[in-house]
N, C-alpha and C positions, 0 to 999 in steps of 0.2 A: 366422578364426583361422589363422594360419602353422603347418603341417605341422612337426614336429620332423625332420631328415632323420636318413636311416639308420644306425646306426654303422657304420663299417669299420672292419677290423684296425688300417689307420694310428693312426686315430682312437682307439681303443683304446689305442695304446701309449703315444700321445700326452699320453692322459689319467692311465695309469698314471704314467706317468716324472713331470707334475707333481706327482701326490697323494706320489709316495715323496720329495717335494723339502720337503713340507710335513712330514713325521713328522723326530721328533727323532732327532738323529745321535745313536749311539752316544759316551758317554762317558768316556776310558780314567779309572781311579780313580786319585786322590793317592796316592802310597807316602808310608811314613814319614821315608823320605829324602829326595823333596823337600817335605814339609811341613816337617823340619829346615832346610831351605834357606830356603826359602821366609817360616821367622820366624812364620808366625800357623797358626790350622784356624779354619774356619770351620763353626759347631757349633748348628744347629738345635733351640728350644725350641717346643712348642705352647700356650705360655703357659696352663701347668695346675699350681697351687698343690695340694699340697706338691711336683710329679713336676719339672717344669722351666719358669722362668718367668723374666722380667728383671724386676731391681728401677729405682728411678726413676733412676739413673745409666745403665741399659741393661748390668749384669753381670746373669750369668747365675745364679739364686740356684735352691733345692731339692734335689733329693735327688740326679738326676741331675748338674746342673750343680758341687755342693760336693763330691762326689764327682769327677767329671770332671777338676775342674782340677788336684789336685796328683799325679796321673795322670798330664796330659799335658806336667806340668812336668817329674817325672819321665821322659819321653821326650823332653824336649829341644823343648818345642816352646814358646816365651817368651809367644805372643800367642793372646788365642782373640777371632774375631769373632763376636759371638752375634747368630742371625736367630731372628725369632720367626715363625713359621707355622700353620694351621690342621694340627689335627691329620690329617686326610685327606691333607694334601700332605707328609706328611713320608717316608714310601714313593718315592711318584713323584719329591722332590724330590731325594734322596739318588741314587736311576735315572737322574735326568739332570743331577747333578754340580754341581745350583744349593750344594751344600754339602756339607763332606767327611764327617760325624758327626750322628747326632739325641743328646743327652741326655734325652729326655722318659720314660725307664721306660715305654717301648711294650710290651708284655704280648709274651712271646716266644710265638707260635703257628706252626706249622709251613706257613701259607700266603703268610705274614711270608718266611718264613726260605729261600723259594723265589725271594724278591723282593732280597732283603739280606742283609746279612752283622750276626749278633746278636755282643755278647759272651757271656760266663758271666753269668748273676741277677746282680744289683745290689739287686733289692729283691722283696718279695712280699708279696703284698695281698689285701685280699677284696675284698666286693660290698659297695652296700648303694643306699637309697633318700633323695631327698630329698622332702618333701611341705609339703603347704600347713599352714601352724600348727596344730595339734588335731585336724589329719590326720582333716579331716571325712568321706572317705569309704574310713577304715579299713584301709590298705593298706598290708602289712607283707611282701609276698613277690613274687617276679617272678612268681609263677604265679597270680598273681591277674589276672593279664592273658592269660590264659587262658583264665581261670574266668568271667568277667564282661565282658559285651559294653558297659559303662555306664565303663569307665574308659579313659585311653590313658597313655600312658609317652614320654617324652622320650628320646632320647637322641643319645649326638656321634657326628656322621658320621666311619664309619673305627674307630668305637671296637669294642672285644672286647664291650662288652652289646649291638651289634648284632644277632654271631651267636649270644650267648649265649641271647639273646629270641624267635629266631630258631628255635635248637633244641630249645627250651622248648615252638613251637609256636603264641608270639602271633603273630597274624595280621597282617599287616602293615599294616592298616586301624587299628590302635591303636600304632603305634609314628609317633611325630612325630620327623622327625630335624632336630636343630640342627646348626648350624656352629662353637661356640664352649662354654664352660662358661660363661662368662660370660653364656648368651642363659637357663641354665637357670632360673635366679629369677623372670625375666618370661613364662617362658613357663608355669609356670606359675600366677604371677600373675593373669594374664589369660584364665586358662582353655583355653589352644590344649593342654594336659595336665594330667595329675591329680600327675603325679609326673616324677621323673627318676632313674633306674638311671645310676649310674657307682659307679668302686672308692668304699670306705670312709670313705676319706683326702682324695678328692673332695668327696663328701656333706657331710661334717663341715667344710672348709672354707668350702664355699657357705653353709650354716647359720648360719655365724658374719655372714655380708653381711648379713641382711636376716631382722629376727624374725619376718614374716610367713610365715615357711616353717622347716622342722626338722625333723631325722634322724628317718626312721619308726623307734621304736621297738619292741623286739621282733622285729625284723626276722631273716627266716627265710633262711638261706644258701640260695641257691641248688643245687640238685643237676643235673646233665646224665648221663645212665645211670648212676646210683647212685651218681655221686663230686659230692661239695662241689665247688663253682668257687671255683679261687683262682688267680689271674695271679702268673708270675714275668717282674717289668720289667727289661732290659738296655739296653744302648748299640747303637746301628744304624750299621753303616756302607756305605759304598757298595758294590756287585755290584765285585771286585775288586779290595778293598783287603784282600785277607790277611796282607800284612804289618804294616800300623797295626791292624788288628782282631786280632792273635794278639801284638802287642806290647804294646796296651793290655789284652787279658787277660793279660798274664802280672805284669803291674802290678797289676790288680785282685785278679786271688787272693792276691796278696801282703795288698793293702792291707785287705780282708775278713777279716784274721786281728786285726787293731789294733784297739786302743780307738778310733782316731779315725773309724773308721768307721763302727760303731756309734753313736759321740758324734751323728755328721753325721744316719744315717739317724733315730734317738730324737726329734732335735732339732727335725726337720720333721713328727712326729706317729705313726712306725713303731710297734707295739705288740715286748715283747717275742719276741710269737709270729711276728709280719712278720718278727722280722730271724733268728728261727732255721730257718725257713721258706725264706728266700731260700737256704740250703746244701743245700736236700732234693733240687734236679734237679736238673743242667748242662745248658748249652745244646744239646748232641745230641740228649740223651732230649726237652728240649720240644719242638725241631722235625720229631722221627720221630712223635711218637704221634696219635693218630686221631681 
């Protein structure tokens, strides 16, 4: 067998300079003046019914997206290109300028907000479970994956019931992570989980795909140090777009006062406690707290 030879410093630097050739360059962010120029944005969904999703023409439909557009029409912007991605890539993808905007009601959390640039709430939501029809083994709360070494929990990679599950305490030998919402119904179908944790509005839509599975009833809000969990979803923009991220909020609080935004949010499934909910924190308070 061939000796590996020594490294030298050369060698070293060698090596360095190629690996830094391999990491991604730095991305300067769209301003709103040349997306005006420019004629279109290019506006990230991770294809999640009611949050942000395309319909069979490939427009950009739900809560984020019906919301979004007369927004950005109001800033002059004529065209929107809609890309659909996993919801895990839509952080890194915004980081490295594959697109200028997410509309998906990404749950504003303060590890987020280190990463990207949020609006003000747009929306806000609960928890809740999806389960196998007649929910034969009983499962009505995230801490029952806790409590009970015979169950495991689904849930999307990147999502807020990651850490939620996390700090709950389940062990991470019962957390199955999927790629998609779409993967939740066969998974578990076919037994790879008992359940799947995502917001409310999730649950209740997957529910409606396939009667072999349905909303655990009775289901017990989750708490994390003595406070209920409940997500407020905003718009992400890219590390250095403060001028279209402070233009598009000053459009949004406007439009958060009108009937038609409420119409938008009701109309994709919000309760009326969701949409009065969404005025109770601004985006500062959710990225400072703990």
């Amino acid at each position: 067998m061939e000796r590996t030879p020594p490294t030298t410093a050369a060698g070293l630097g060698i090596a360095l300079f190629a690996s830094l050739l391999t990491l991604p360059s730095a991305v300067a962010a769209t301003s709103l003046e040349e997306l005006r120029e420019r004629g279109h944005i290019r506006v990230a969904v991770a294809d999640e019914v009611p949050y942000g999703y395309l319909d069979a023409e490939g427009e950009g439909r739900g809560a984020g997206p019906d919301v979004a557009r007369p927004l950005l029409e109001r800033l002059g912007i004529e065209r929107i290109e809609w890309q659909v991605v996993d919801f895990e890539d839509l952080i890194p993808g915004l980081e490295h300028g594959e697109f200028d905007m997410a509309a998906a009601e990404m749950a504003i959390r303060p590890e987020r907000c280190n990463r990207v640039l949020f609006s003000e709430p747009n929306t806000s939501y609960g928890e809740g479970l999806l389960v196998q029809a007649a929910n034969p083994h009983e499962i009505t709360a995230y801490d029952h994956f806790v409590a009970r070494d015979d169950i495991r929990v689904a849930v999307l990679a990147g999502a807020t019931q990651v850490d939620i599950l996390a700090t709950m305490g389940v062990p991470e030998d019962r957390l199955v992570v999927i790629d998609t919402n779409a993967q939740a119904i066969d998974t578990i179908l076919d037994g790879s989980a008992d359940a799947y944790a995502g917001t409310g509005l999730t649950v209740s839509q997957l529910a409606e795909q396939d009667t072999r599975v349905e909303v655990a009833q009775n289901f017990v809000d989750p708490e994390v140090e003595g406070e209920l969990v409940r997500s407020w979803g905003g718009f992400a923009f890219s590390p250095g777009a403060e001028s279209l991220r402070d233009a598009f909020n000053e459009a949004l609080l406007d439009y958060r006062n009108t009937g038609a935004w409420e119409e938008t949010l009701s109309g994709h499934g919000f309760t009326q406690d969701d949409i009065l909910n969404a005025f109770r924190f601004d985006t500062e308070w959710l990225c400072s707290r703990q």
